[in-house]
C-alpha positions in Angstrom: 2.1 -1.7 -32.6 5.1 -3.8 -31.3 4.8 -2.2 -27.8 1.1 -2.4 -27.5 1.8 -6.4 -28.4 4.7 -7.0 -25.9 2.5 -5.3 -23.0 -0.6 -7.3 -23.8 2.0 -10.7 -23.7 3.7 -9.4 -20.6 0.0 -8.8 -18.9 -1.3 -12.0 -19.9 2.1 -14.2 -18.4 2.0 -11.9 -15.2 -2.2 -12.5 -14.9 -1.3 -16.1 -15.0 1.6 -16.5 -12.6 -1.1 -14.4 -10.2 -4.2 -16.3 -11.4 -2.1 -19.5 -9.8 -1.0 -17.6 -6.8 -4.4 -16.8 -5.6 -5.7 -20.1 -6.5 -3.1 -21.9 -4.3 -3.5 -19.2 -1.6 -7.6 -19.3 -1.4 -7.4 -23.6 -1.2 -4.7 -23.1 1.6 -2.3 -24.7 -0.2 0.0 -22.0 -1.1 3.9 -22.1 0.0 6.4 -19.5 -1.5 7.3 -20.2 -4.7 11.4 -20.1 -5.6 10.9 -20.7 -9.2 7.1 -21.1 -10.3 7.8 -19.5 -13.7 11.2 -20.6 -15.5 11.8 -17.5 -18.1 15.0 -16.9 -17.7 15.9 -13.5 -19.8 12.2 -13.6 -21.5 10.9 -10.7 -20.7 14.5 -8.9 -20.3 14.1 -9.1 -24.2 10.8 -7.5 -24.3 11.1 -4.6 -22.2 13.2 -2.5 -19.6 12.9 -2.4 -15.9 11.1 1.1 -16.1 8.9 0.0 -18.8 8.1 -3.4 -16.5 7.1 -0.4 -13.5 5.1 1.4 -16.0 3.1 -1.6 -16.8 2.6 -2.8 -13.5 1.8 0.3 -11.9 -0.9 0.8 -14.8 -2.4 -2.4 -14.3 -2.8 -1.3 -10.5 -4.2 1.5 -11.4 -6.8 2.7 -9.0 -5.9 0.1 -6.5 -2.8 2.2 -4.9 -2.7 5.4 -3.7 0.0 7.7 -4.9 3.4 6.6 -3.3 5.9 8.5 -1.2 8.9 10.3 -1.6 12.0 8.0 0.2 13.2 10.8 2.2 9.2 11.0 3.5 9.7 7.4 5.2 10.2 6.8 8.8 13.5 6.2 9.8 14.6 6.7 6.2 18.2 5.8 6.9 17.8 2.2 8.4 18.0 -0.5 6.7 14.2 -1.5 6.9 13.6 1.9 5.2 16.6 1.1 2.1 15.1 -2.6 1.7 11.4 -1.3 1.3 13.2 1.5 -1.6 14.9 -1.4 -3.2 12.4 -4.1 -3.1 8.8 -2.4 -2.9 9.5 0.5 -5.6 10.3 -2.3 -8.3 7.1 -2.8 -9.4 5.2 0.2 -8.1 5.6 3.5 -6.3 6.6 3.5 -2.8 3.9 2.5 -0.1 3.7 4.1 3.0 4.0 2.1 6.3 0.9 3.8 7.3 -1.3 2.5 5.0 -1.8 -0.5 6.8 -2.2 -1.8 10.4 0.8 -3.6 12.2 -1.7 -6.5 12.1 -2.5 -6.2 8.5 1.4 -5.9 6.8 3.0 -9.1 7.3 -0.3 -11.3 5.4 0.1 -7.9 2.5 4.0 -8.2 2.6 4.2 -12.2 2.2 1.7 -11.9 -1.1 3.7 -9.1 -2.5 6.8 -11.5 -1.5 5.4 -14.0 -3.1 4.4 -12.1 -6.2 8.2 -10.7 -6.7 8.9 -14.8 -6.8 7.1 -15.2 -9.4 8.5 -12.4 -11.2 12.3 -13.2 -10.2 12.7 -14.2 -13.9 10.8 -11.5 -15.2 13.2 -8.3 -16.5 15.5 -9.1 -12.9 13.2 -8.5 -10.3 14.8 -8.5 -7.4 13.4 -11.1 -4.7 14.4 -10.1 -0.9 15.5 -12.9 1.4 14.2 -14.6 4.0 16.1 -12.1 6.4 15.7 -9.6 4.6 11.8 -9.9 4.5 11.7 -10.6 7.8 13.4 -6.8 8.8 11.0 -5.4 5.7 8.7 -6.3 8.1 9.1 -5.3 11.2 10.0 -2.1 9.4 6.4 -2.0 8.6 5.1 -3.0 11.5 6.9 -0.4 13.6 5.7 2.4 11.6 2.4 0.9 10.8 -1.2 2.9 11.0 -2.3 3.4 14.9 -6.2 2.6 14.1 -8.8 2.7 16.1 -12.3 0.3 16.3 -15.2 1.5 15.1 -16.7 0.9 18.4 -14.4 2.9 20.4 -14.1 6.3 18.4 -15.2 8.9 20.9 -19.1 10.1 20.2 -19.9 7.8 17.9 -23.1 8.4 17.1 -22.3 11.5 16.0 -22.2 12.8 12.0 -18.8 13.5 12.6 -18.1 10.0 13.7 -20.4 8.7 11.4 -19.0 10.2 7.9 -15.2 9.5 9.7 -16.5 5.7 9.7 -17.9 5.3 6.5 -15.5 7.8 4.2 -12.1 6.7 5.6 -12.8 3.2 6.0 -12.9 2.4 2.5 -9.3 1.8 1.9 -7.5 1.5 5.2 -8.5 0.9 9.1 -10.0 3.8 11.0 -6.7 6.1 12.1 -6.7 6.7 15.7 -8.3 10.7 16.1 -5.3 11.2 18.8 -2.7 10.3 16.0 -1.9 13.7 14.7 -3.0 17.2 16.4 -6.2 19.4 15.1 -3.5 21.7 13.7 -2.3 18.9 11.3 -5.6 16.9 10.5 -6.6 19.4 7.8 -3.8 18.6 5.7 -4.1 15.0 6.4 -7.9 14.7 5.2 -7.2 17.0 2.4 -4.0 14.6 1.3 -6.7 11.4 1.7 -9.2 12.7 -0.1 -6.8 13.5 -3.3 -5.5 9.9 -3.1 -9.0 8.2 -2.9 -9.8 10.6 -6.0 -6.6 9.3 -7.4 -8.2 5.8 -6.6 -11.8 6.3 -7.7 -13.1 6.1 -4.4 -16.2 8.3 -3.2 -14.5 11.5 -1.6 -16.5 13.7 0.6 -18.5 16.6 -0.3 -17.3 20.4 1.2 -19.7 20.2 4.2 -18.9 16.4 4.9 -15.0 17.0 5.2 -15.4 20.7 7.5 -17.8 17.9 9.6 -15.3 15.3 9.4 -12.2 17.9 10.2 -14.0 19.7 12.8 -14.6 15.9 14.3 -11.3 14.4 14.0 -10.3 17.9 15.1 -11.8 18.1 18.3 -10.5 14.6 19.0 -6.9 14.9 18.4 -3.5 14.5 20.2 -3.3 17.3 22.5 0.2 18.9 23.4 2.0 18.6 26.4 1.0 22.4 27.3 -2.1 22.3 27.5 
């Protein structure tokens, strides 16, 4: 009983810090907060930092895709890679840099900057600085997703192109075909299609992922021998 009342306290302050947030944000009056919310050791009282993940990463649910291991990262051992572990896997798992476009991080990174402001009083959440977002984001930037327009995937009137298009854009940009080779896009679509399940996003039937795979197949990177 006392844990179920403590989360539903710690979900209503948090729903209100980010209630203001995207208020300020959507009138275009927004600038990062340093102290919006002045609880200093409030919630340390109420929960531990894993409990505070837990929570969060609930409340998220079906909005993030499963996270990634922090050996998996790009460049694991530089210090872009070690600021997204320390910072970014607070409050949920780890992202990967490929979920988003290099044009689409830094506006996803200042909001989740913003957010862990909010929160700096909240069970220690760590806020990065102003450096140190900065290299966070160039980080992501660097090992972002290579998309590709709609209007320039090769046959695009084709089902393949079609069912590409209107499966994998509903949570990211359309991946470049030429980003991984038709040895390796198998196990890419069948990774996808377990997170958007994870996500509660429409997955593709059997015949609609061969199609798609056979697609993005034919399309891929090709290797320097051939």
């Amino acid at each position: 009983m006392r844990n179920n009342r403590l989360f539903i306290i710690a979900v209503v302050l948090i729903a209100l810090g980010l209630l203001g947030l995207i208020t300020t944000t959507w009138f275009g009056s927004y600038r990062q907060p340093q102290r919006i919310i002045q609880m200093p050791g409030m919630m340390g009282g109420m929960m531990n930092r894993g409990e505070m993940k837990d929570m969060m990463q609930r409340m998220m649910s079906g909005m993030l895709p499963p996270g990634i291991k922090p050996e998996n990262l790009p460049d694991p051992d530089s210090r872009g890679a070690k600021l997204l572990i320390q910072h970014c896997n607070q409050c949920h798992n780890l992202p990967s840099p490929k979920m988003h476009t290099a044009g689409e991080w830094p506006a996803i990174a200042d909001r989740m900057f913003a957010r862990m402001s909010i929160m700096s009083n909240m069970m220690g959440i760590e806020n990065p600085s102003s450096e140190e977002q900065l290299l966070m984001i160039s980080y992501l930037k660097a090992h972002a997703l290579k998309s590709v327009s709609p209007g320039m995937l090769p046959s695009p009137e084709s089902k393949g192109a079609i069912l590409f298009k209107e499966i994998c854009s509903q949570c990211h940009a359309l991946p470049d075909p030429e980003l991984h080779s038709a040895g390796e896009w198998p196990k890419v679509i069948e990774r996808m299609m377990s997170n958007m399940q994870s996500m509660g996003r429409r997955t593709s039937t059997e015949d609609e992922r061969n199609v798609i795979t056979n697609y993005l197949s034919a399309h891929a990177k090709r290797s320097s021998a051939q």
